[in-house]
Residue, then its C-alpha position, 0 to 999 in steps of 0.5 A: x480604522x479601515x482600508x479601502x483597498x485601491x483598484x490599483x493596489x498590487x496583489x500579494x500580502x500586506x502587513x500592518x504594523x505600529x510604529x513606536x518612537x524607540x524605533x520598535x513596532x509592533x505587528x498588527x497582523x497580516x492580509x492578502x490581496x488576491x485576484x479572482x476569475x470565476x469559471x465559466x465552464x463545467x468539465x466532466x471525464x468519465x471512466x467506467x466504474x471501478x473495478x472494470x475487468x482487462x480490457x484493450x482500451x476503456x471507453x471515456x465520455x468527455x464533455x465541456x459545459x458552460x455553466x449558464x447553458x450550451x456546450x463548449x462546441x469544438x473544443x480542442x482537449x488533449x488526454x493523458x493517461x498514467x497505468x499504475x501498479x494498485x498493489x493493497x486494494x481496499x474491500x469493504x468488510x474484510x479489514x483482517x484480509x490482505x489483498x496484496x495483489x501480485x501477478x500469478x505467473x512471476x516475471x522473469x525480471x525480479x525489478x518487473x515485480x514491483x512496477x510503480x507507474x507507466x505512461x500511456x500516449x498522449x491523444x488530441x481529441x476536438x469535442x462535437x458541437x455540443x461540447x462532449x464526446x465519446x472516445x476510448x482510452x489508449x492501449x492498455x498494457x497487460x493486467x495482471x494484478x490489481x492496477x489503476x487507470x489515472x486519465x486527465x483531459x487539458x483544454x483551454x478555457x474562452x480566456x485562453x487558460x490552461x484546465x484540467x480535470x481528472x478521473x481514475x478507475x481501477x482494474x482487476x485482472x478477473x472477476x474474483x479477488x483472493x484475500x488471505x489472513x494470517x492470525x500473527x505477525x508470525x508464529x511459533x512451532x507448538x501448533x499448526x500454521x492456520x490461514x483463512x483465504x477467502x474469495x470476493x466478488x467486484x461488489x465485494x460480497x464473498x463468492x461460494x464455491x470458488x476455483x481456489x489453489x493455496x501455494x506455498x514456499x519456505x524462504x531462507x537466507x543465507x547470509x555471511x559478513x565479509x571484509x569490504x574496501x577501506x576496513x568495513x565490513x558488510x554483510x552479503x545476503x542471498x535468498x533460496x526458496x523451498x517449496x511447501x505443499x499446501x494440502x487445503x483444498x481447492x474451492x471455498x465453502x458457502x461463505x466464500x472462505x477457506x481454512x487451511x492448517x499447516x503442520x510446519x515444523x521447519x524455521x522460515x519465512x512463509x510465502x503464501x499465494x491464493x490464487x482465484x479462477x473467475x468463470x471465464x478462466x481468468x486468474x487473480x492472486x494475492x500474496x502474503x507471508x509469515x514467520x514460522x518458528x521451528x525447532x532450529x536457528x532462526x535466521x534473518x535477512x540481514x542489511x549493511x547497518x546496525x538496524x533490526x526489526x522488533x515484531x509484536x506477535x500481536x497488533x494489540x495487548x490488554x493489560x495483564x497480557x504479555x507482549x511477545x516480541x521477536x527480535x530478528x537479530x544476526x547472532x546465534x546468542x545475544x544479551x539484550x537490553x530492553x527499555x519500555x518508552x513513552x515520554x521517557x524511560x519506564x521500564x528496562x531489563x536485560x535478558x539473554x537470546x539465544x537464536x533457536x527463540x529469539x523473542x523477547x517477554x514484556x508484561x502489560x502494565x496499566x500504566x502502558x496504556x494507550x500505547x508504549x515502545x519498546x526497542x532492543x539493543x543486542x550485543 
């Protein structure tokens, strides 16, 4: 059977059903009725092409169409900007890379550090006759790391709705961005710590015989478990730094990379900071860290909760490998038990840490394949 839909049917969602005599029914399924207006106008925001180098303000091309012709002569807009942290830029390419972006000079304040979002003032603009006009952005704070500007004009349609559109665009505090690459998630003492940084331009190509500056600092923290109100406990956890000298030269070689060994035989998280000089003296860096295994106690940081963290050595194992896990656990010595998990329980045992190598040996089985996971409950 069919339904004509009456004009004056209400929107919203029908259902039909059919009606049994035992007071049952059964449901024949269910549609919507719904309203439409078709635009009438074509709205564009134009920002510069990213990446676009610090600047006061960004010019903006704005411009309102009808879609049969001519343009929406005088309109009143109203444009909105948000300046937002854009923290993991994507090169193409260079996957392997972090390009973590971090501002060259730290912030005196630690909670400055990692800044999420700022709202830029609110602007009342009226486009020229033709529907379009060119404008600037508002003032823009300070680049000093990888960000992006997100810019919106509002306006209202000839039947009095509210539209927007949207545009966005990212900043880069100079012409050059620095990636590093670590070869593990961390690694151990028997061999030198070997990174790669490497230098790209705003089309993402590398760029030879960049200004390069590699700086390091070995983190620690020193952490103890004291009594709290009520019988708990919690531990208090506090984090020193100690620089390293980072002997590896000062400018890339002709493919825009820089190798870089560091003979460390000290236990501590290891913060790297490549640091890039474009030709016009701007600075931009990227940050990343890696644990290093010496040959004494390997501490960790340390929250008020029964949670530790398992680090893979690598991020991914064939079969027949062996999975070297380390386990960044609170004690001088544990025992653990290890289970290999995918849908169910597939391997355990139980092994002993001791806190100079606190890492875990699994072999790969074939039967591992596509992935497992492995948890660690020390005791």
């Amino acid at each position: 059977n069919e339904w004509t839909i009456p004009k004056s049917a209400k929107l919203g969602e029908y259902c039909v059903y059919l009606q049994l005599p035992d007071d049952n029914r059964l449901s024949g399924g269910c549609f919507k009725v719904s309203a439409f207006r078709l635009p009438v106008l074509k709205a564009d925001l134009g920002l510069p092409a990213a990446p676009v180098l610090p600047a006061p303000n960004l010019p903006l091309q704005l411009q309102l169409q009808y879609l049969n012709g001519g343009g929406y002569s005088n309109a009143p807009v109203t444009l909105r900007g948000k300046f937002e942290s854009d923290a993991y830029p994507a090169v193409s390419g260079f996957d392997e890379f972090s390009f973590y972006s971090v501002p060259v000079i730290p912030p005196k304040n630690p909670d400055e550090y990692d800044w999420t979002s700022k709202d830029l003032p609110e602007t009342a603009l009226t486009l020229d006759d033709a529907g379009g006009l060119n404008a600037l952005s508002p003032a823009l704070p300070e680049v000093d790391r990888v960000s992006r500007l997100r810019m919106e004009m509002e306006f209202r349609d000839p039947s009095g709705e509210t539209q927007t559109v949207g545009a966005s665009t990212q900043l880069w505090p100079a012409a050059v961005l620095p990636g590093l690459r670590v070869l593990s998630s961390w690694l151990g003492g028997d061999g030198p710590v070997v990174v790669e940084a490497i230098v790209v331009d705003r089309n993402g190509k590398p760029v030879a015989n960049s200004p390069v500056e590699i700086q390091g600092a070995l983190m620690y923290w020193d952490s103890h478990r004291k009594r709290t109100l009520g019988g708990y406990y919690a531990y208090d956890s506090t984090r020193r730094e100690e620089a390293v000298k980072v002997p590896c030269g000062n400018r890339t070689d002709a493919q825009g990379r820089l190798l870089c060994k560091l003979p460390l035989k000290r236990s501590g998280e290891l913060k790297l900071k490549v640091i890039a000089t474009d030709n016009d003296g701007r600075r931009a860096a990227t940050e990343s860290t890696v644990w290093v295994a010496g040959a004494d106690d390997w501490w960790f940081d340390q929250g008020n909760d029964d949670r530790i963290d398992v680090i893979a050595e690598k991020k991914q194992y064939a079969v027949g490998d062996t999975a070297r896990l380390q386990v960044r656990m609170p004690f001088r010595e544990a025992t653990a038990l290890v289970t290999v998990a995918r849908d169910g329980v597939m391997d355990s045992f139980v092994t002993t840490l001791d806190g100079k190598d606190p890492v875990v040996s699994v072999p790969v089985k074939p039967d591992y394949a596509p992935n497992v996971y492995v948890s660690v409950m020390v005791v």
